[in-house]
C-alpha positions as CSV (number, residue, x, y, z in Angstrom):
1,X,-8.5,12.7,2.6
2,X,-7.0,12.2,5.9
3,X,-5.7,14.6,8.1
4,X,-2.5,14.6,9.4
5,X,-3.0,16.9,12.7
6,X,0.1,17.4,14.8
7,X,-1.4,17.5,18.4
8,X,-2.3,14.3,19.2
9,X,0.8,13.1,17.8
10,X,2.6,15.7,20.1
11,X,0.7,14.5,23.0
12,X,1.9,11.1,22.7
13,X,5.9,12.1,22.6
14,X,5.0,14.2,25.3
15,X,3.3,11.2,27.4
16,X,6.6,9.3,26.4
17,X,8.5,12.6,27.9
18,X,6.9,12.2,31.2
19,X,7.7,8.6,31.9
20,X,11.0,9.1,31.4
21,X,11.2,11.9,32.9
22,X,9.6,10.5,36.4
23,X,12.3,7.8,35.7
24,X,15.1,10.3,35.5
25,X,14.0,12.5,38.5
26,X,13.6,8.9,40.8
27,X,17.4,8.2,39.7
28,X,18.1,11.9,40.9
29,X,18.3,13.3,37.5
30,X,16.3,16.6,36.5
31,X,16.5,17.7,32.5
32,X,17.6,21.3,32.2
33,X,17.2,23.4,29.0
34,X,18.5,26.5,28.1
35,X,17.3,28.6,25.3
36,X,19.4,31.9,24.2
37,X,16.9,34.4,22.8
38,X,19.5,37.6,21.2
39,X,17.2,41.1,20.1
40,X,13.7,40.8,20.0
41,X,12.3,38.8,17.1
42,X,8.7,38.3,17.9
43,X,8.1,35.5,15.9
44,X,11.4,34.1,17.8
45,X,10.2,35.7,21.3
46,X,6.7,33.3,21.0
47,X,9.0,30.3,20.2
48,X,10.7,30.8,23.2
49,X,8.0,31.4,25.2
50,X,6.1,28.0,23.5
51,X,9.2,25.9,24.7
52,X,9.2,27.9,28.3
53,X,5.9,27.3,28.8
54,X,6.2,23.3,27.9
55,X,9.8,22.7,30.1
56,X,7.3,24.1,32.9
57,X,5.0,21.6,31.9
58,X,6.8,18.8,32.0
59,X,9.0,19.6,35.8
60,X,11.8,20.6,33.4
61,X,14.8,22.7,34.3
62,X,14.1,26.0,32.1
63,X,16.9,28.8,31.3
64,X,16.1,31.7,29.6
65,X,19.0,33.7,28.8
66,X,18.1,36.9,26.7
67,X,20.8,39.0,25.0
68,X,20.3,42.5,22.9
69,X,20.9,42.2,19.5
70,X,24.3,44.4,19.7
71,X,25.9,41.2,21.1
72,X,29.2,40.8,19.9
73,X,30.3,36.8,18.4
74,X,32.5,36.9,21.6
75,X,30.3,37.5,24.5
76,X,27.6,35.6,22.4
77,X,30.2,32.5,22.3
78,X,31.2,33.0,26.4
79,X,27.4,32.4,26.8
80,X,27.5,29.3,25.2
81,X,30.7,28.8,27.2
82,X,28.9,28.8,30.2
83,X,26.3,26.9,29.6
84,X,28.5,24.0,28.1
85,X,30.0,24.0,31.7
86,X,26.9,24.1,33.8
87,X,25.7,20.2,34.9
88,X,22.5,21.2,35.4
89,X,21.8,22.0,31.6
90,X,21.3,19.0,29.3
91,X,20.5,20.9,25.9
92,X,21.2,24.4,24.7
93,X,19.5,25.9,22.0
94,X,20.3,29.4,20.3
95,X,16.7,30.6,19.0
96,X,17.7,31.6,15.3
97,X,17.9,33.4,13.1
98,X,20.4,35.6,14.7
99,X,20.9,39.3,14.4
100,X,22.4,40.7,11.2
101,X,26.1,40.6,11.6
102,X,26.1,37.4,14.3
103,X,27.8,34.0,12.2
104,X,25.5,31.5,13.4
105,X,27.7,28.5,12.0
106,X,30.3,29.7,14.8
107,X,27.9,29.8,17.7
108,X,26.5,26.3,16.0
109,X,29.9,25.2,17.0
110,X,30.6,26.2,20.1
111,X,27.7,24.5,21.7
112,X,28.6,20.9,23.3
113,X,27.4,18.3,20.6
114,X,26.3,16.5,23.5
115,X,24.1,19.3,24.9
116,X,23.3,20.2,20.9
117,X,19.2,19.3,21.1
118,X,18.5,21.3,18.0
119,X,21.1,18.6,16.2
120,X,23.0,21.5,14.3
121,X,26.3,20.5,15.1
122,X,28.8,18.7,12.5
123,X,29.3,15.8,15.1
124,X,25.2,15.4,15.0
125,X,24.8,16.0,11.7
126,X,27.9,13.6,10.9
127,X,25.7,10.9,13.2
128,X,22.7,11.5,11.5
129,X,24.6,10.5,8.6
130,X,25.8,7.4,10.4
131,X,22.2,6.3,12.0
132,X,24.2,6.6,15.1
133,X,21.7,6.6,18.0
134,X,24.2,8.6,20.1
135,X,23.2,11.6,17.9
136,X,20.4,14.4,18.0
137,X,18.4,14.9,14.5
138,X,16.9,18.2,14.2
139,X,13.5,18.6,15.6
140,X,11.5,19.6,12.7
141,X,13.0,16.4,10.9
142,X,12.3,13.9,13.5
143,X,9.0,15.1,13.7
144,X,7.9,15.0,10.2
145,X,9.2,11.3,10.8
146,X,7.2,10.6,13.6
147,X,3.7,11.9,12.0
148,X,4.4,9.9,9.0
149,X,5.3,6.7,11.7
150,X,2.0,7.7,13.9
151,X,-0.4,8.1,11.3
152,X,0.4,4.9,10.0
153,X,2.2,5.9,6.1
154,X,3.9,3.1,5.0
155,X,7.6,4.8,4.1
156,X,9.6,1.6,2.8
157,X,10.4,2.0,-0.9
158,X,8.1,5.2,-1.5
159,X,9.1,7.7,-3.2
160,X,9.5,10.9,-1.0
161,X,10.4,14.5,-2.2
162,X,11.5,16.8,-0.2
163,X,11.4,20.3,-1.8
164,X,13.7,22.7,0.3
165,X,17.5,22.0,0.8
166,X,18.1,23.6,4.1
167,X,20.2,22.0,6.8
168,X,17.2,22.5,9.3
169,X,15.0,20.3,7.2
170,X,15.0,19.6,3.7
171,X,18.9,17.7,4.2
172,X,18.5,16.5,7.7
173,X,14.9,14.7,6.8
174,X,16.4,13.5,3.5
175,X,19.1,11.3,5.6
176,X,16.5,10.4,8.4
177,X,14.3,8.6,5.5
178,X,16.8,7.4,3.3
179,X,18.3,5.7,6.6
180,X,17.1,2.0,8.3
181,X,14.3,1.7,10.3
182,X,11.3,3.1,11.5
183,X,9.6,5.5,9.3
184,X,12.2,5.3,6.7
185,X,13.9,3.1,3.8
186,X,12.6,5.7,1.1
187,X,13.8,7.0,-2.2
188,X,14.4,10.4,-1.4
189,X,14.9,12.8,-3.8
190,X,15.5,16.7,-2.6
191,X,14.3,19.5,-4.9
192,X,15.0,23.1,-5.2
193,X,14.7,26.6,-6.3
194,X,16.9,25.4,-9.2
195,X,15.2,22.4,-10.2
196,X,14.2,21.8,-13.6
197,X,10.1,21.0,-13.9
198,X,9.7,20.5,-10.8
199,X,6.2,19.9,-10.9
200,X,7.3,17.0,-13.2
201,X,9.4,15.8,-10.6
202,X,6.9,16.6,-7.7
203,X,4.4,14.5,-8.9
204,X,6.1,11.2,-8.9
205,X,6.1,11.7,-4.7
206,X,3.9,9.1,-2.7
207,X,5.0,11.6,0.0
208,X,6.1,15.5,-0.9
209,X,7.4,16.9,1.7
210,X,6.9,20.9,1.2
211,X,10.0,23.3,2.9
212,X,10.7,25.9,0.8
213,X,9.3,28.8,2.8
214,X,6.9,30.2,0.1
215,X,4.0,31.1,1.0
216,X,1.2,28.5,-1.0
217,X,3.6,27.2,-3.4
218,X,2.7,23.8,-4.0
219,X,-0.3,23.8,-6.1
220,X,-2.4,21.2,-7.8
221,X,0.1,20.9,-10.9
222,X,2.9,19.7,-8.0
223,X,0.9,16.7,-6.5
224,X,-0.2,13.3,-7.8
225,X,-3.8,12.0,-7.0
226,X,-2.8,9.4,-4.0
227,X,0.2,11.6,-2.6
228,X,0.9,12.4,1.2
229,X,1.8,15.7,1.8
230,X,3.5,17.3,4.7
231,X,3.7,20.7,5.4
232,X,6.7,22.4,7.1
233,X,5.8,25.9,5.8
234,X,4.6,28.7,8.1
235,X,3.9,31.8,6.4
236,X,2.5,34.8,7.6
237,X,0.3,36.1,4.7
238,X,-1.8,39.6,4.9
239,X,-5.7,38.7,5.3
240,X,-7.8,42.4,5.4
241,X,-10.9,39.6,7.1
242,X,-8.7,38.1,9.7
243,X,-9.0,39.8,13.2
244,X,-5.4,40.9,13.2
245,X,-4.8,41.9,9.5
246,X,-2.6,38.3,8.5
247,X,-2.5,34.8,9.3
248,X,-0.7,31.8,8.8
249,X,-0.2,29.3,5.5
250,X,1.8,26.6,4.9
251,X,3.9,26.2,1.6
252,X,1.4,24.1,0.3
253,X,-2.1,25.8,-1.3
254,X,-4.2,23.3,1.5
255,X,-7.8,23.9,-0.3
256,X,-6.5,23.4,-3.6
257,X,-4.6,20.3,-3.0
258,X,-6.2,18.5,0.1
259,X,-9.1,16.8,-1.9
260,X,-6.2,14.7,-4.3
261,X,-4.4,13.7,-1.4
262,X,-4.2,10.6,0.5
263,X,-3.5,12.7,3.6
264,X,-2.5,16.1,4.5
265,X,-0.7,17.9,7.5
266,X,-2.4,21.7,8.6
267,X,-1.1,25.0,8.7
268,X,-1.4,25.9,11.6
269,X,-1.7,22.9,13.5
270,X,0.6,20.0,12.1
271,X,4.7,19.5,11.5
272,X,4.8,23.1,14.1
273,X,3.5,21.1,17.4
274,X,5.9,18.4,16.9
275,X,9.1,20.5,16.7
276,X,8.8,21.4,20.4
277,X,7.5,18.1,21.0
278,X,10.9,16.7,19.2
279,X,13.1,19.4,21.1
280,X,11.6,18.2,24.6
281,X,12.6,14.7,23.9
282,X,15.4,15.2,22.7
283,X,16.4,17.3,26.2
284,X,15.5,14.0,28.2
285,X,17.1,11.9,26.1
286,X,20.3,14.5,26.4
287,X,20.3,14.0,29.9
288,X,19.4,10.2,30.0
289,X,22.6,9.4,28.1
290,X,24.9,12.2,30.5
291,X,23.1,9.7,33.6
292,X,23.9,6.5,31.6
293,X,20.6,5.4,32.4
């Protein structure tokens, strides 16, 4: 069994972030982010504070714009306003979910596709669709993609399920490997909640991809001997022997799968290093193609 670790692969994207960013910043350009934070999530509040932490990193321009949760749509959409008009931002991301009573489809919206790094946006999401290269995929997505590319899994004519249908994943990653190219030309095949025997169905995946957001659902009954399985899950689970009470867990049950698999992504410590990885590339990227360089 092989494992799939995300932080060497994040290190390399990162490493490919630096060149071009010295590249950029010799032409005159500097990559600025900016990351809306509304109330006081704390899982969202560490997010933010991984991605500050990683613009610093990297020389990157870093906004941090943090409103209370009684924000109304309106003054929530001038903020994007504003940041669609400042040059000196490249990509704006709102950290979500948002505050009950917020429509984050709206504020998805109002942000500039062209400044859209989390590739939310219809226009992205309609290049996605397109394989146009003008386009942001979603981060989690892309790097999903890129561990399977890096580790060497052959994708061309595999089977690959995908069990979780949300836009942020499950959809996005279905088009990125059902596309041309690099770490794609599958059979994809998304499963649900709804899904009839989806073990059945589960276990004719050389690669399961698991994002459904339950805790250890993917069991031995849902894998075939021989599968690769990637792990976008990241539950917090009560643990009375940890030091704080919890700790993290993919979707998939790791120890009760990881000896029939061909390889394996952690939790913690796989798909969730490459989504800031993804994000920071996808800000340099952003403001390559504003430079036309």
């Amino acid at each position: 069994m092989k494992l799939i670790e995300g932080k060497p692969i994040a290190e390399a994207v990162y490493a490919e972030c630096a060149k071009s960013f010295a590249e950029l910043k010799a032409a005159g350009h500097t990559p600025g982010l900016a990351v809306v934070l509304v109330g006081d999530d704390p899982a969202s509040r560490a997010y933010v504070g991984s991605k500050e932490r990683k613009c610093r990193e990297l020389g990157m321009h870093s906004v941090k714009i943090e409103k209370p949760a009684t924000i109304s749509q309106e003054e929530l959409h001038e903020v994007i306003e504003s940041l669609n008009a400042d040059d000196a931002i490249h990509g704006i991301l709102v950290q979500l979910p948002l505050p009950k009573g917020l429509d984050e489809d709206q504020v998805i919206l109002r942000i500039d596709p062209a400044k859209d790094v989390d590739g939310l946006h219809p226009v992205n999401l309609g290049k996605l669709a397109m394989e146009d290269p003008t386009g942001f995929a979603p981060c989690t997505p892309s790097g999903c993609q890129r561990m399977l590319i890096e580790s060497g899994i052959e994708t061309t004519g595999k089977n690959v399920v995908i069990v979780g249908r949300s836009l942020l994943v499950g959809k996005s990653l279905a088009l990125l490997m059902m596309g041309k190219g690099e770490g794609a030309n599958a059979t994809v095949t998304v499963a649900h909640s709804r899904t009839k025997d989806l073990p059945a169905l589960t276990r004719s995946a050389d690669i399961l991809v698991a994002a459904i957001g339950i805790p250890k659902f993917i069991g031995p009954d849902h894998v075939k001997e021989g599968a690769v399985v990637i792990d976008v899950g990241i539950n917090r689970i009560d643990d009375p022997s940890a030091k704080n009470g919890s700790r993290l867990v993919g979707d998939v049950d790791f120890d009760a799968v990881a000896d029939q698999c061909e390889a394996i992504t952690p939790v913690p410590g796989g798909v969730g290093r490459m989504t800031i990885a993804m994000l920071m590339a996808n800000t340099i990227r952003a403001c390559r193609l504003k430079a036309g360089l």
